[in-house]
C-alpha positions in Angstrom: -35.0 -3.7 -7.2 -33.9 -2.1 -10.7 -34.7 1.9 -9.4 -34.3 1.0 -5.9 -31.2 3.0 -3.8 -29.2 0.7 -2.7 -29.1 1.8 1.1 -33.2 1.6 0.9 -33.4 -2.0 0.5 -34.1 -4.2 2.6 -32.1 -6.6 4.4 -34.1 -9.7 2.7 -33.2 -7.7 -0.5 -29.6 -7.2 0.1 -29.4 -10.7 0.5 -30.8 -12.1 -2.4 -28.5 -9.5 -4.4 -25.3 -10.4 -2.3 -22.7 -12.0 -4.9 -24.0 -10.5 -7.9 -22.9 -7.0 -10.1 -24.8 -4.2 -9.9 -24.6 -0.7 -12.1 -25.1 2.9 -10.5 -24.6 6.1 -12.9 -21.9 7.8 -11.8 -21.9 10.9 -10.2 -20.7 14.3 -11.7 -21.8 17.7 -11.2 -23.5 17.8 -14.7 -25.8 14.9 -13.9 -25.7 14.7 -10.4 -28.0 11.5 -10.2 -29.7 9.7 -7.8 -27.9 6.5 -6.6 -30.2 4.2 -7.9 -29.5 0.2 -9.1 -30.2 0.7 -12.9 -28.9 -3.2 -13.7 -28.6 -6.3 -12.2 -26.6 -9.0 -12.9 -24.0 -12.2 -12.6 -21.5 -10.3 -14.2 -20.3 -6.6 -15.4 -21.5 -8.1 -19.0 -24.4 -9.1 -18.1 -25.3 -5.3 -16.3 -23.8 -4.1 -19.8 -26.1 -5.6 -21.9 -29.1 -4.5 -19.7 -28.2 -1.0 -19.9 -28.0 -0.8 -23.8 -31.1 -2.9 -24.4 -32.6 0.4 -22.1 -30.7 2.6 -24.3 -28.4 3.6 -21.9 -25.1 4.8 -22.0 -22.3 1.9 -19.8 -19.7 4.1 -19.7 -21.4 6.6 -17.5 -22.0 3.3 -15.0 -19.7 1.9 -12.1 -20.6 -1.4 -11.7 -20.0 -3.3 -8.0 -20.5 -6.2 -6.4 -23.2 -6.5 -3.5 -22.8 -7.5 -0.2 -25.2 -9.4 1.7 
């Protein structure tokens, strides 16, 4: 699901991610990214971790909760 747009997954998907953190680059007009699940995780640490071990910056991350 790591690359996957939120809104594109499935309901079976959503479900099995419902409860658990998730990490989405932030938007700005510089980057302008595509809103795409970049982490998954039980907690905002565990996303954290994730995204350095990729080399990738946190702080330009929010990081939410899913809903089933």
């Amino acid at each position: 699901m790591i690359g996957r747009a939120p809104e594109r997954l499935s309901i079976e998907e959503r479900g099995a991610l419902a409860g658990k953190w998730v990490a989405l680059e932030v938007y700005t007009p510089a980057t302008i990214p595509l809103k795409r699940i970049e982490a998954i995780g039980a907690s905002v640490v565990d996303c954290v971790t994730q995204l350095q071990e990729r080399g990738l910056d946190p702080r330009v991350f929010e990081f939410v909760v899913m809903h089933g």
